[in-house]
Residue, then its C-alpha position, 0 to 999 in steps of 0.5 A: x259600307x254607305x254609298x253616295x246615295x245612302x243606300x246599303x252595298x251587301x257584303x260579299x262574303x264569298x271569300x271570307x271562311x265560314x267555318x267558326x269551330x275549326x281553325x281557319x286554314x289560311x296562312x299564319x300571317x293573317x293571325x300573327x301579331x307583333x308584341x311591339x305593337x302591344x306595348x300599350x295594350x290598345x293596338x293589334x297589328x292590323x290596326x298599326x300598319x293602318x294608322x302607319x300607311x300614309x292616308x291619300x286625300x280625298x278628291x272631296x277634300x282637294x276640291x273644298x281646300x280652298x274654303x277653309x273658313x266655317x261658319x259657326x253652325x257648321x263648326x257646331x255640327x261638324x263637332x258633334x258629327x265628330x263625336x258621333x264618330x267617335x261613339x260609334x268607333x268605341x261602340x265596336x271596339x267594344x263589340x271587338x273586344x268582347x268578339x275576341x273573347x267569345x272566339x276560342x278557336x285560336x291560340x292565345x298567343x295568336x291574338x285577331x286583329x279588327x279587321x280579322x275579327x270582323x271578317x270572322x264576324x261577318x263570315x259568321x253572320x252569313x252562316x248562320x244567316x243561310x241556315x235560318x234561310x234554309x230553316x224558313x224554306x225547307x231547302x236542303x243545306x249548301x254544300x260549303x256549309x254541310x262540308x264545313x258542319x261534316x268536318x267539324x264533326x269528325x276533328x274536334x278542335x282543341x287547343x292546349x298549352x302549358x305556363x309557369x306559374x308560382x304556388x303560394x310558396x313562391x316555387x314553380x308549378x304547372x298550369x295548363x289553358x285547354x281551348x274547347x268549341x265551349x271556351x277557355x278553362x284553365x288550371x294550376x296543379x299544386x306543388x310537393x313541399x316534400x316528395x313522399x316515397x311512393x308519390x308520382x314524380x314532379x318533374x323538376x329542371x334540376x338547374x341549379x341556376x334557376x329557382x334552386x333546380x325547382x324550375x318546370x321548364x321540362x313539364x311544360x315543354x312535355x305538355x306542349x310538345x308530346x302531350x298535347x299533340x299526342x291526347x289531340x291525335x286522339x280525338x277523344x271526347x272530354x267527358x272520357x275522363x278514365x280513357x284520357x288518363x290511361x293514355x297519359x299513362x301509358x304515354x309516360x311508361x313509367x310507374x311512378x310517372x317520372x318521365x313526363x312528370x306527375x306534374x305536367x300529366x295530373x294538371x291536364x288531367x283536371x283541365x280535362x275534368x273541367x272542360x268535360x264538366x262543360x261539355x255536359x253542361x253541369x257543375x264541375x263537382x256534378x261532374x265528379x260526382x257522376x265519374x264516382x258513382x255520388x249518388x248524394x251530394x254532401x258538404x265536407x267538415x273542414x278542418x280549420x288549420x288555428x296553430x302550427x307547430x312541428x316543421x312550420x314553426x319554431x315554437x315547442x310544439x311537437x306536432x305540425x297542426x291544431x286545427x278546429x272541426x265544426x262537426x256540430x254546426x248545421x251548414x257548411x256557411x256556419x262551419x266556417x262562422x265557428x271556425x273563423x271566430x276561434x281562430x280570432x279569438x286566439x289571435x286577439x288573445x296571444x297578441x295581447x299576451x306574447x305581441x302581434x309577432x307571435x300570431x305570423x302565419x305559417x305556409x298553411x296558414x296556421x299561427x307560430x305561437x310561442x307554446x311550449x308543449x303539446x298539452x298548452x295548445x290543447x289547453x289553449x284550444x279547448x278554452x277558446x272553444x268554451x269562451x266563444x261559446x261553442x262546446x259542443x259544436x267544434x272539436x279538436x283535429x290533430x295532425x302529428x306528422x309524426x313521420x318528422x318525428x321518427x327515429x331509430x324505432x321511436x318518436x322523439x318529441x323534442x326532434x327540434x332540439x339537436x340535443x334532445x335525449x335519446x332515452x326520452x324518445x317514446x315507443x309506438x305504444x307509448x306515443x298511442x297513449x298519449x293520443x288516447x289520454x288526449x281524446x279523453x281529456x279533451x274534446x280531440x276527435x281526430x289523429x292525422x299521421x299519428x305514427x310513421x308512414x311505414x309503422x303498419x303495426x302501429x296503426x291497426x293496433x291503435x285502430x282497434x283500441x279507438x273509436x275515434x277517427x286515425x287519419x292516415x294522410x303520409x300513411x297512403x300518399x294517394x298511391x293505390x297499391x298503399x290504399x290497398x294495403x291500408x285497408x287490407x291491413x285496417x290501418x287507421x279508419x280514414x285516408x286524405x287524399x291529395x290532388x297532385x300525388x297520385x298523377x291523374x284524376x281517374x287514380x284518385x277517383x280508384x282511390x276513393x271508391x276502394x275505401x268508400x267500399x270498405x268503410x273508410x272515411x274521405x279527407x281532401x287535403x291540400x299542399x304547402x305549394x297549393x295554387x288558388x286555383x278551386x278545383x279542390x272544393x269541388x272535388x271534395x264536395x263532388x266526392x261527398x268526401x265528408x272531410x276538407x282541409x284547406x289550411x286556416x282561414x287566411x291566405x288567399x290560396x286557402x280561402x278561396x277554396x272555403x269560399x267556394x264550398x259556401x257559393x255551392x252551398x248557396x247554389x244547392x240551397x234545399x238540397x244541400x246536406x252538411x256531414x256534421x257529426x257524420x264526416x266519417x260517412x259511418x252513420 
């Protein structure tokens, strides 16, 4: 760019493309890089066939060949002209690199070399360069540049492009890159641990070769290959959530969304949601908010997952999870403080008395200790509450998953012992006693799946007797037709509703305004196979949902979900509220 005369040559850029939002329209080898050349992560392809092609020497260097021999000044200045250079080469790599990511107009597998970006850069400059020209004289736009704004107006550009990636069991699951005008946003969907009867479909490879038939080859080639394409055709905005899902539906053409997997089409559907959370400018759990009709943004109480019994463990317990709701703490930063202290206290306590083995966590974080019956762990629990100094301020949550427990009519108690007593199996009304006497003696608040997903009679008969909250999680499976039911039936006082049962987004927002409208209260719960991906945070507290449960305070899958209600806690500051005693939403 320097000529002989140290005066500065303009660039011409009248071959270079000036349109930055679309995708450039030259060949596809101007773009393509070879993953050899990426072995060190340090060269794009451009750069290898520059530093491969032979250099021709400069006439200047022929012609002073012959004086090879320096003075030490000039020595002394030719190294620190070097380094010069070499400061300057870094300085736009630098530039290069951070160019490279504010570009997203591209797939990510079509990564810019230099020279592109810089043609890129330079076309860019020289854009907006007119403008501010065209700004300070009052003239009327070029034709290229109003030609190129006409078009990028009316062919929105948007990538989209699905990966496997593993949930924190190990099993494959979904997640999905969408590329906007406004950058990169990126979401993994959880994986079922269990299909539930009326739960949309995951798709699964079914190879028996590969990850146990649970691969998600199929999901993502859908994504890639129909949905995407398809929901592009489309050229919908974003921010049109509820049109975006019911054409997803209606491309799947099944009820139960077994044809392209639930999977693939709920992890496009919360990408969308993020993007469309960009698009206006605003939080993603504002954005929720608005799509729900929030009027006021409030805080969940978690529950704070401290035992684990039932399937997740092989101790005596009956019941799946003992979990800790800090209904009395006054911010959600405080919830977290109770919880996370009782359930320490209860690690040091059980390591110091059964050995550091028995505190081993669970999928959901909870610790497998060696307790023989239902009522040692309440026990356990109530005095951990007291010697941590917290009467008052935490209850106990139960999650029966009692579905596990089901058998010929009755609930067996002792289902992990293969010779348990038939005759020993109780009725639902004796089972519902037992929840009762529980909620009396101690400090109990909340039964979760207290019977059977299809014991309806159970459930609105153990609802009038209580005014404690019923939690029906297996009860609905975040299925509209079963919400329907529940409310119509007044089975249980709350439901849970899960990110990857009902299919899409727009179904669990139907679902949550159905019950906030008969007076039912909101948990937001995880999977077994949840991602560390955060969305659920904020949809629960975009929801105003007044319940969370993410599992215990450990695990990295489960935290960082906790850890994102304190940073919108922190970013709310005076306005946040905390549901509290309120987490029913009933007050």
């Amino acid at each position: 760019m320097d000529t002989s005369d140290g005066n500065c040559t303009p660039l011409d850029t009248s071959s270079v493309p000036l349109t930055v939002v679309g995708s450039p329209k030259s060949s596809e080898n101007m773009y393509l890089y070879d993953d050899s050349s990426m072995s060190d992560g340090s060269l794009y392809a451009s750069d290898q066939e520059n530093l491969s092609a032979p250099r021709k020497k400069s006439e200047y260097r022929r012609h002073h060949k012959r004086h090879a021999c320096c003075t030490q000044q000039q020595l002394q200045q030719r190294q620190a002209a070097n380094l010069r250079e070499r400061r300057r080469m870094q300085s736009i790599n630098d530039a290069f690199e951070g160019l490279r990511a504010h570009i997203p107009t591209l797939p990510y597998e079509k990564r810019l070399s230099k020279v592109d970006t810089l043609k890129l850069a330079i076309g860019y400059i020289s854009f907006l360069g007119e403008l501010v020209s065209v700004d300070k004289n009052g003239d009327t736009l070029p034709s290229r540049i109003s030609n190129n704004l006409k078009s990028s107006h009316e062919q929105k550009k948007i990538i989209i492009r699905a990966r496997q990636i593993y949930d924190a069991t190990g099993v494959p699951t979904v997640e999905v890159d969408m590329v906007t005008e406004l950058g990169l946003f990126r979401v993994g969907v959880p994986s079922t641990d269990m299909k539930k009867l009326a739960e949309a479909v995951q798709l699964r490879d079914n190879n028996p070769s590969e990850y146990a038939g649970m691969g998600v080859a199929k999901a993502i080639k859908n994504i890639n290959t129909i949905i995407a394409p398809e929901l592009i055709k489309q050229n919908l905005e974003v921010t049109m959530q509820k049109e975006i899902d019911q054409f997803m539906i209606a491309l799947d053409g099944t009820e139960n969304k077994s044809r392209l997997g639930a999977n693939a089409i709920m992890c496009v559907s919360l990408v969308v949601a993020k993007a469309g959370a960009a698009k206006k400018g605003v939080p993603l759990y504002r954005h929720i908010s608005d799509m729900a009709n929030v009027a006021s943004i409030i805080l969940p109480v978690p529950h704070i997952t401290i035992i684990a019994g039932g399937t997740l463990s092989n101790n005596g317990l009956p019941f799946q999870e003992y979990m800790i709701m800090p209904t009395g703490a006054s911010t959600f930063a405080e919830a977290m403080r109770i919880g996370s202290e009782i359930y320490h206290y209860v690690k040091n306590t059980v390591t110091a008395k059964y050995g550091p083995q028995t505190c081993f966590v669970s999928h959901t974080g909870g610790m497998s200790i060696p307790l023989e019956s239902h009522r040692d762990a309440l026990l356990l629990l109530t005095d951990a509450i007291k010697q941590c100094g917290y009467i008052g301020k935490a209850e106990i949550s139960i999650n029966a998953s009692a579905s596990d427990l089901y058998k010929d009519g009755a609930y067996d108690l002792e289902f992990k012992n293969p010779n348990s007593n038939p005759q020993d199996y109780m009725s639902s009304d004796k089972l519902a006693e037992v929840y009762l006497d529980n909620m009396k003696e101690f400090p109990v608040c909340s039964i979760e799946d207290g019977f059977e997903f299809d014991d309806w009679a159970a459930w609105s008969t153990l609802t009038l007797r209580t005014t404690g909250q019923l939690l029906g999680n297996d009860l609905t499976q975040t299925n509209v037709r079963r919400v329907g039911l529940a409310v119509e039936k007044k089975a249980g006082n709350a439901i849970a509703l899960r990110l990857n049962q009902a299919g899409t987004l727009n179904e669990i927002l139907e679902s949550y305004k159905l019950l906030k409208s008969n007076g039912f209260g909101i948990a937001i719960c995880d999977r077994w196979g949840d991602t560390d991906d955060l969305f659920l945070a904020d949809l629960a507290v975009g929801l105003s949902a007044g319940q969370v449960r993410c599992g215990g305070p450990v695990r990295g899958e489960r935290v960082g979900k906790y850890n994102q209600i304190i940073r919108i806690e922190e970013e709310l500051g005076a306005l946040s509220k905390y549901a509290g005693k309120n987490y029913r939403g009933q007050l």
